[in-house]
C-alpha positions in Angstrom: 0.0 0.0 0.0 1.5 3.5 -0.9 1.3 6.5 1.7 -0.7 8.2 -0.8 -3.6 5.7 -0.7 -3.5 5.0 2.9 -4.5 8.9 2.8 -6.7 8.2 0.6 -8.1 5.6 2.3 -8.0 7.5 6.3 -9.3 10.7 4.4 -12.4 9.4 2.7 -13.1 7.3 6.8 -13.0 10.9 7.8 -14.4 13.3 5.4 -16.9 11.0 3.4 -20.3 9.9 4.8 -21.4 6.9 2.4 -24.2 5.4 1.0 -26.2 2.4 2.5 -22.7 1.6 4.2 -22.3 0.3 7.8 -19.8 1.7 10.0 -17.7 -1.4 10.9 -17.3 -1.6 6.6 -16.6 1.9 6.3 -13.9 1.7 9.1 -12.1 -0.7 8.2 -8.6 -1.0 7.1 -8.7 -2.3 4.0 -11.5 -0.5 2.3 -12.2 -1.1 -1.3 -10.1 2.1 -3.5 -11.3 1.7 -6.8 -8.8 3.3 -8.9 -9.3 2.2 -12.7 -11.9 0.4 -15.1 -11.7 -1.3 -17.7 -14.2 -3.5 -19.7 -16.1 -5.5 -17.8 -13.1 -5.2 -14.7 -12.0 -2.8 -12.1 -8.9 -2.5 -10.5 -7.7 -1.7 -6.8 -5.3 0.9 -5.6 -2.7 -2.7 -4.8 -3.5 -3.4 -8.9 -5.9 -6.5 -8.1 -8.5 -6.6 -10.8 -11.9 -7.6 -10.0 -14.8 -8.7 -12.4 -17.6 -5.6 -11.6 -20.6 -8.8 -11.4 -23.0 -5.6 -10.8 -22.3 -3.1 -13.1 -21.3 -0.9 -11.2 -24.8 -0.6 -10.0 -26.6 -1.5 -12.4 -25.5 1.0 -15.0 -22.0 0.5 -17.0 -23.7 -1.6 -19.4 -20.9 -0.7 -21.8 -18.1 -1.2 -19.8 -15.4 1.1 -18.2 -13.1 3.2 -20.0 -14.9 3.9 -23.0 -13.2 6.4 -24.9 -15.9 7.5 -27.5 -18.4 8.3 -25.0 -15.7 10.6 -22.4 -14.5 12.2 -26.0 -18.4 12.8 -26.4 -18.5 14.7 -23.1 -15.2 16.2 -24.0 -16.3 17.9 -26.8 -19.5 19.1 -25.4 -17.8 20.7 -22.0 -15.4 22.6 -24.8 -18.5 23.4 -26.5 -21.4 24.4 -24.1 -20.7 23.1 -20.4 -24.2 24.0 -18.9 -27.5 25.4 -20.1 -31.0 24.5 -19.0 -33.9 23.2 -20.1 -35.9 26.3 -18.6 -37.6 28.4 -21.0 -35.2 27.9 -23.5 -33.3 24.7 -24.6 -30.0 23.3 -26.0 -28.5 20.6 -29.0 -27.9 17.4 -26.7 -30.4 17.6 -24.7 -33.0 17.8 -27.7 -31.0 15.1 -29.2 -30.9 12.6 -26.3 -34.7 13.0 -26.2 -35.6 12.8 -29.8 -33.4 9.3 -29.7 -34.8 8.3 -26.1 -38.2 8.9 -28.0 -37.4 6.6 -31.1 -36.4 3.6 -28.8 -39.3 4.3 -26.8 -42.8 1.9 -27.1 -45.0 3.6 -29.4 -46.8 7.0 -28.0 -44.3 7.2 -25.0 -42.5 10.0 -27.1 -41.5 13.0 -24.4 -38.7 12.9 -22.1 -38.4 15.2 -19.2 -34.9 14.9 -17.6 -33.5 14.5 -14.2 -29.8 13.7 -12.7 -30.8 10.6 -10.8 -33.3 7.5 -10.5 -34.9 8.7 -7.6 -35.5 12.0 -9.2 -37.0 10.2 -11.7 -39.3 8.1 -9.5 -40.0 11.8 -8.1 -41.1 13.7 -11.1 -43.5 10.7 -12.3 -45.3 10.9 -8.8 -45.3 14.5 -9.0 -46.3 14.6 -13.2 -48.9 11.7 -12.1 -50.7 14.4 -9.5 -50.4 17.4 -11.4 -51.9 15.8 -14.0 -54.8 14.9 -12.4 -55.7 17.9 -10.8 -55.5 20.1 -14.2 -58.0 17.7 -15.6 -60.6 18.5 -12.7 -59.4 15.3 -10.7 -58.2 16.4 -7.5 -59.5 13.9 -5.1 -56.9 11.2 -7.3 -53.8 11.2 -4.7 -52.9 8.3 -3.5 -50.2 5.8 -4.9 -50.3 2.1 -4.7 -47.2 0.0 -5.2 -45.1 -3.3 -4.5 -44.8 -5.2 -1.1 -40.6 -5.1 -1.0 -40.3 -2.3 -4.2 -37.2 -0.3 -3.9 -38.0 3.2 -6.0 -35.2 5.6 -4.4 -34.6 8.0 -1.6 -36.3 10.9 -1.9 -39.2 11.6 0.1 -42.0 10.8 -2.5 -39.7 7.6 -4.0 -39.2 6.8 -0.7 -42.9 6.5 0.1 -44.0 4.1 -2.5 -40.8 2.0 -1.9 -42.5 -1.3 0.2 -39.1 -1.4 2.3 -40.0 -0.8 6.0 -36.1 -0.6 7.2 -35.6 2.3 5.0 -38.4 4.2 5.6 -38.5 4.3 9.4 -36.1 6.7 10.1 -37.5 9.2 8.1 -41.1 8.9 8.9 -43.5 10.2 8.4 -43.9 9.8 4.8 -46.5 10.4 2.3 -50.0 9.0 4.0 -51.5 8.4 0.5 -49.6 5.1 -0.6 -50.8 0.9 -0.3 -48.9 -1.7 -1.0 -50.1 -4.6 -2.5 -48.2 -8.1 -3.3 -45.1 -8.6 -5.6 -44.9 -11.6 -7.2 -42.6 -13.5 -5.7 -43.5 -17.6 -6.0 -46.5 -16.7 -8.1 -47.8 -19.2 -10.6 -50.8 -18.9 -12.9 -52.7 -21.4 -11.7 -54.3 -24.2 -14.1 -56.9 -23.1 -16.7 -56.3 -20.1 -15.1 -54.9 -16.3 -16.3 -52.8 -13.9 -14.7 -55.9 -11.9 -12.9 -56.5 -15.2 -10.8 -52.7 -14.4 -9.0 -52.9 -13.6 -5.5 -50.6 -10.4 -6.2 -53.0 -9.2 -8.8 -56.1 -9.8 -6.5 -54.7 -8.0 -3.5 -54.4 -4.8 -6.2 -58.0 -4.8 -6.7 -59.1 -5.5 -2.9 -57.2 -2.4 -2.2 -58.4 -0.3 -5.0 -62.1 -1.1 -3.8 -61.4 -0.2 0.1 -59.3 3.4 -0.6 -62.0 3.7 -4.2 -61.0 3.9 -7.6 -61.7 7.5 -7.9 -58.8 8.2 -5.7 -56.0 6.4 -7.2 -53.3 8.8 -9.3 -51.1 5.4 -10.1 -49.9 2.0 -9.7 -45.9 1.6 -9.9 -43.9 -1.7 -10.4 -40.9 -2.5 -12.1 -40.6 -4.7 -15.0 -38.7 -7.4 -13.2 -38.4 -6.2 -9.4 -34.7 -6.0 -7.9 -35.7 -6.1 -4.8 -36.7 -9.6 -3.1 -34.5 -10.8 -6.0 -35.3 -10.4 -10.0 -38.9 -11.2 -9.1 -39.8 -11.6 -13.4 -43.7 -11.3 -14.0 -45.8 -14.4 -15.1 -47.4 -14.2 -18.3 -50.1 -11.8 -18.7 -49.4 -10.0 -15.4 -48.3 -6.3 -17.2 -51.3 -6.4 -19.3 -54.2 -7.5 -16.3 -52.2 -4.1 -14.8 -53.0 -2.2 -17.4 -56.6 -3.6 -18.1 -57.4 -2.6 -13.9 -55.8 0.6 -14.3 -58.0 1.4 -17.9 -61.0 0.6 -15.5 -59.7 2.6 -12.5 -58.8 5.6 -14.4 -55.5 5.9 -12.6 -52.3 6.1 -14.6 -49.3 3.1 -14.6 -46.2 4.1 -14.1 -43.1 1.3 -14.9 -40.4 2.1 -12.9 -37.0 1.6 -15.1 -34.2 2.4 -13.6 -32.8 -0.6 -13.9 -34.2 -2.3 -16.9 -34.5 0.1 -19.4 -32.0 0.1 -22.1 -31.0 -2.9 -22.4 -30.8 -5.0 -19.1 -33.4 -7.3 -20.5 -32.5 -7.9 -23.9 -34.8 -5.1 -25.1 -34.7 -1.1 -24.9 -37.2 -1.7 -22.2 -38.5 -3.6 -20.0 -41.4 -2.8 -20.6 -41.3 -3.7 -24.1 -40.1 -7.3 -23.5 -43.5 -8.0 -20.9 -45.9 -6.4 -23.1 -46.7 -3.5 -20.6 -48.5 -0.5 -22.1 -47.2 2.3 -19.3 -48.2 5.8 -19.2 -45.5 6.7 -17.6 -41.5 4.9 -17.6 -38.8 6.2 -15.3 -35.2 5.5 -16.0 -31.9 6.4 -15.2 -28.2 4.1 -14.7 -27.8 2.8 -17.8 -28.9 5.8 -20.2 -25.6 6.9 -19.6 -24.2 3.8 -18.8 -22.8 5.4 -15.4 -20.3 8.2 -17.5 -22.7 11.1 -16.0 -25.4 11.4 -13.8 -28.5 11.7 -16.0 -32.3 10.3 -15.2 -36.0 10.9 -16.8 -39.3 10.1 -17.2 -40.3 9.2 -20.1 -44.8 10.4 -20.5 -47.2 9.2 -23.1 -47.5 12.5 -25.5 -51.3 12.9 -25.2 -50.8 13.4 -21.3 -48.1 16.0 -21.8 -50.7 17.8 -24.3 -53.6 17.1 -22.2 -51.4 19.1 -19.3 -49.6 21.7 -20.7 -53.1 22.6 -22.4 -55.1 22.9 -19.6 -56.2 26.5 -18.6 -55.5 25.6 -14.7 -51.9 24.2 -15.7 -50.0 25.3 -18.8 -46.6 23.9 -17.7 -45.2 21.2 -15.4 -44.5 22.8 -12.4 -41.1 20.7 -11.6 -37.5 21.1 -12.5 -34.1 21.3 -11.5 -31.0 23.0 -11.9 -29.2 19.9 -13.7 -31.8 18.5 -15.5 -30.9 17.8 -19.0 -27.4 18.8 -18.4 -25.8 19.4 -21.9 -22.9 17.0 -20.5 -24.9 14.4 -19.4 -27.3 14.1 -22.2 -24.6 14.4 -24.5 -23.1 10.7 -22.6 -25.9 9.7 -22.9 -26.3 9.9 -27.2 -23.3 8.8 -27.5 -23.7 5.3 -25.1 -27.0 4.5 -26.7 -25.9 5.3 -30.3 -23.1 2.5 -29.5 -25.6 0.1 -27.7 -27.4 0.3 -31.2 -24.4 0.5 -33.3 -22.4 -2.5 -31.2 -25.7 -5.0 -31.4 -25.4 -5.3 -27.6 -29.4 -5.9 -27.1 -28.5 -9.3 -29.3 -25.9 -9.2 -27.1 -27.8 -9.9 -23.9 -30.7 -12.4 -25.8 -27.6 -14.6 -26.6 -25.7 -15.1 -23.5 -28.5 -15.1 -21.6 -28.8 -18.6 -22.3 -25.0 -19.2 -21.3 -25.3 -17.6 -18.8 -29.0 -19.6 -17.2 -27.0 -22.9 -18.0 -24.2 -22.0 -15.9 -26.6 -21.0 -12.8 -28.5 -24.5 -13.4 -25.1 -26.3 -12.9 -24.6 -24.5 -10.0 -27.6 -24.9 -8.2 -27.4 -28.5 -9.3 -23.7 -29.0 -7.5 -24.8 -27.0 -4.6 -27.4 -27.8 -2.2 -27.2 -24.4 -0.1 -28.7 -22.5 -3.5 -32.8 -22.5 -3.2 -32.9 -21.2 -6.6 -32.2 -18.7 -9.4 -34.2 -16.1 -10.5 -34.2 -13.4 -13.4 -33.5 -12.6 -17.3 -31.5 -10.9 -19.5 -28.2 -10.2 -17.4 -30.4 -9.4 -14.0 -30.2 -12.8 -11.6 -30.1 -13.7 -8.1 -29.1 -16.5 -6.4 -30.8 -17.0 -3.2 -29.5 -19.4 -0.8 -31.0 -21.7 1.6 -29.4 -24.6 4.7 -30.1 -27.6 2.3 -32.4 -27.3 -0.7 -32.9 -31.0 -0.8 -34.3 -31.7 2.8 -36.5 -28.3 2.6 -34.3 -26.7 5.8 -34.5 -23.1 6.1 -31.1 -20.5 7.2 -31.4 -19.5 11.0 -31.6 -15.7 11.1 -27.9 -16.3 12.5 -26.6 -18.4 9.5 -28.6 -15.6 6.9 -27.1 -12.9 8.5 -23.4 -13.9 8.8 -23.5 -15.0 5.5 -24.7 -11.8 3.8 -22.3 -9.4 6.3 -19.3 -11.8 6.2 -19.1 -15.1 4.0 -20.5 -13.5 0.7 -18.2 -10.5 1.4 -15.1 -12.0 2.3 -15.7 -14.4 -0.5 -16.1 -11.9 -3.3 -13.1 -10.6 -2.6 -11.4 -14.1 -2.8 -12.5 -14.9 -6.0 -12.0 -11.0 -7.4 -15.6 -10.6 -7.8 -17.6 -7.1 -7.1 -21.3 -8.1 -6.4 -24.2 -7.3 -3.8 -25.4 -9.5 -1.1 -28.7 -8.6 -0.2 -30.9 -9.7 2.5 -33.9 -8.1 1.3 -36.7 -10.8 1.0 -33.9 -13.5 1.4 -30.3 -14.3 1.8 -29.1 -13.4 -2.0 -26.0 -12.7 -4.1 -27.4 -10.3 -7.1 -25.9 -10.7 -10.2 -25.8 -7.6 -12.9 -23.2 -8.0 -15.4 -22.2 -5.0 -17.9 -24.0 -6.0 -21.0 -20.7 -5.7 -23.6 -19.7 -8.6 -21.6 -18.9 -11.5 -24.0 -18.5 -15.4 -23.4 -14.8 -15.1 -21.7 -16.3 -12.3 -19.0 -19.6 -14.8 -18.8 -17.7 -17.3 -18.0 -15.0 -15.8 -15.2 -18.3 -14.4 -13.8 -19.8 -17.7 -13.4 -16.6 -19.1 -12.2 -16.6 -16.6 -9.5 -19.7 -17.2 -8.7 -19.1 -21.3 -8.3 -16.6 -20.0 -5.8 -18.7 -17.6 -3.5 -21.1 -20.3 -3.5 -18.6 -22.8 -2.4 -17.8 -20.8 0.7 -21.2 -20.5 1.8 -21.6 -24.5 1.4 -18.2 -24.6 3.6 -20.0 -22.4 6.1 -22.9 -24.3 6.4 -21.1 -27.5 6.4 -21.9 -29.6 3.8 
């Protein structure tokens, strides 16, 4: 270690508050620097490369150290470093939207820009009950989303997120929210369609007791992160769209995560046959180069409220939204996710990459199952699959705190353990990632999963 990164290293323990990080991780001696990308790896202040298994989080889906798309940003700082979008406009931003728009399922054709996910989350909430009230609908307020949905951090994101642990410490929240169930374990049952699922059921109990007049939205992601890469059964997006038709409440598909390319289309929405009025994204649309989020409205709302005599304008915005820098990353990643094929990408080592989690589950009794598509999995992990015995709260939580950790690190791979909903090792892969990377991942993976089985003693 040189004296400069053990500065490094005591000056960010001091100076830096993280994110989602517990203490005894952020105090400790040999805390992660991460001092270089490339690909689909990262590399250490020692020089020990790792294989990033999340994407960062969940948005270098083309890889680190992409020199087209920091040239792109180059350029653009030389050119115009900031403008806004406020009564006046600029080049990238109105070219990131107009190529947001044709990737975008048809009629969802306006982008309004933020710098982050939850932002995004944010301004649909905020769209949704503006929207409302300048069509003469003011009693339409409340929200209902996801038992274990994680939609960000601020304080309307935060609300609809169906995460208890953290909410709590900044209660109280919005009052106007429900949650109903996601669909974990759900199958159509026989002769049956997706409005016979219990998930889909509690939706419409709870749209009768709060009354369909007073519902702005319903919110769910394509495939939910968390409670682990929860992937809808067949029919479910459109019996969400049919309730919402006969509500007259708007559906909003959260895609911070899915969209562009996650799940083998440019949205997840796309690939489950969901007809949203409104999709939020963010992480990948720039592949992580600059912070850049939106939402993404179907055209005739936008009309419908920048028409109205009581409205005549969103009344949202920020500073940095539609940054020129940012949007101008964000042309140039998805002009190479088109150009580079890497949607085909995902479709065809998806299956590689299923085959190699069978074999694993197969050789290892501690994994209960894998879940997911397109290069979003989890593996969640049980005491022994075959005789049905569960983890003791004591065996889930050392594993996710210390065995996945400390193995990660063993086998050079960068992942998430996640204990929300289960004991679970999440699995997000940047999407230029061909067979070689596929295949060190799952090798990594065969080896964190080994160290749990040692654990648990089998």
């Amino acid at each position: 270690m040189t004296t400069s990164t053990a500065n490094l290293r005591g000056q960010a323990q001091a100076h830096l508050l993280p994110h989602f990080t517990r203490a005894t991780t952020w105090r400790d001696d040999n805390l992660p620097v991460i001092v270089r990308g490339d690909g689909a790896y990262v590399f250490d202040d020692q020089g020990r490369r790792y294989l990033d298994g999340l994407s960062g989080l969940f948005c270098v889906n083309m890889g680190h150290g992409r020199s087209d798309i920091v040239a792109a940003a180059s350029q653009q700082m030389q050119q115009l470093a900031y403008w806004t979008n406020w009564s006046a406009t600029h080049p990238s931003a109105v070219e990131a939207a107009t190529l947001i728009a044709d990737l975008a399922p048809d009629g969802l054709g306006t982008t309004f820009f933020v710098s982050s996910g939850s932002e995004a989350v944010e301004s649909a909430l905020k769209f949704t009950r503006q929207f409302h009230l300048s069509q003469g609908n003011k009693q339409r307020v409340k929200f209902i989303a996801r038992d274990m949905a994680y939609h960000g951090t601020t304080m309307g994101a935060l609300s609809v997120t169906g995460i208890d642990r953290f909410k709590t410490p900044f209660g109280p929240l919005l009052a106007d929210v429900r949650h109903f169930p996601n669909t974990h374990g759900e199958k159509i049952p026989a002769g049956g369609t997706a409005a016979d699922l219990p998930s889909i059921q509690g939706l419409l109990r709870i749209i009768e007791e709060e009354g369909p007049e007073t519902i702005a939205a319903v919110i769910a992601e394509p495939v939910q992160n968390s409670g682990g890469a929860l992937v809808p059964p067949e029919g479910y997006w459109q019996e969400l769209r049919a309730i919402c038709d006969r509500a007259g409440c708007l559906l909003i598909a959260d895609e911070v995560i899915t969209a562009f390319g996650r799940v083998g289309q440019w949205f997840g929405s796309t690939r489950f046959g969901a007809e949203p009025d409104l999709i939020t994204f963010a992480k990948g649309v720039t592949s992580g180069y600059a912070p850049l989020g939106g939402v993404l409205i179907r055209d005739n709302l936008v009309g419908a409220l920048m028409d109205s005599p009581s409205a005549g304008m969103f009344s949202h915005g920020g500073t940095w939204g539609g940054h020129p820098v940012s949007t101008a990353v964000a042309v140039a990643n998805l002009t190479a996710v088109r150009d580079e094929g890497i949607l085909n990408n995902v479709r065809t080592l998806e299956t590689t990459l299923q085959n190699g989690l069978n074999t694993i589950q197969a050789n290892h009794p501690c994994v209960k199952e894998w879940r997911g598509t397109g290069f979003l999995y989890v593996l969640e992990f049980t005491r022994d699959r075959h005789s049905g015995r569960e983890l003791s709260s004591v065996e889930a939580e050392t594993i996710v705190r210390k065995i996945l950790p400390e193995a990660m690190k063993r086998t050079n791979l960068l992942t998430r353990a996640d204990d929300r909903g289960g004991t679970m090792l999440v699995l997000s892969p940047p999407l230029m990632a061909n067979q070689e990377v596929v295949h060190d991942l799952l090798s990594g993976v065969d080896g964190v999963v080994t160290a749990v089985e040692e654990y648990l003693g089998q």
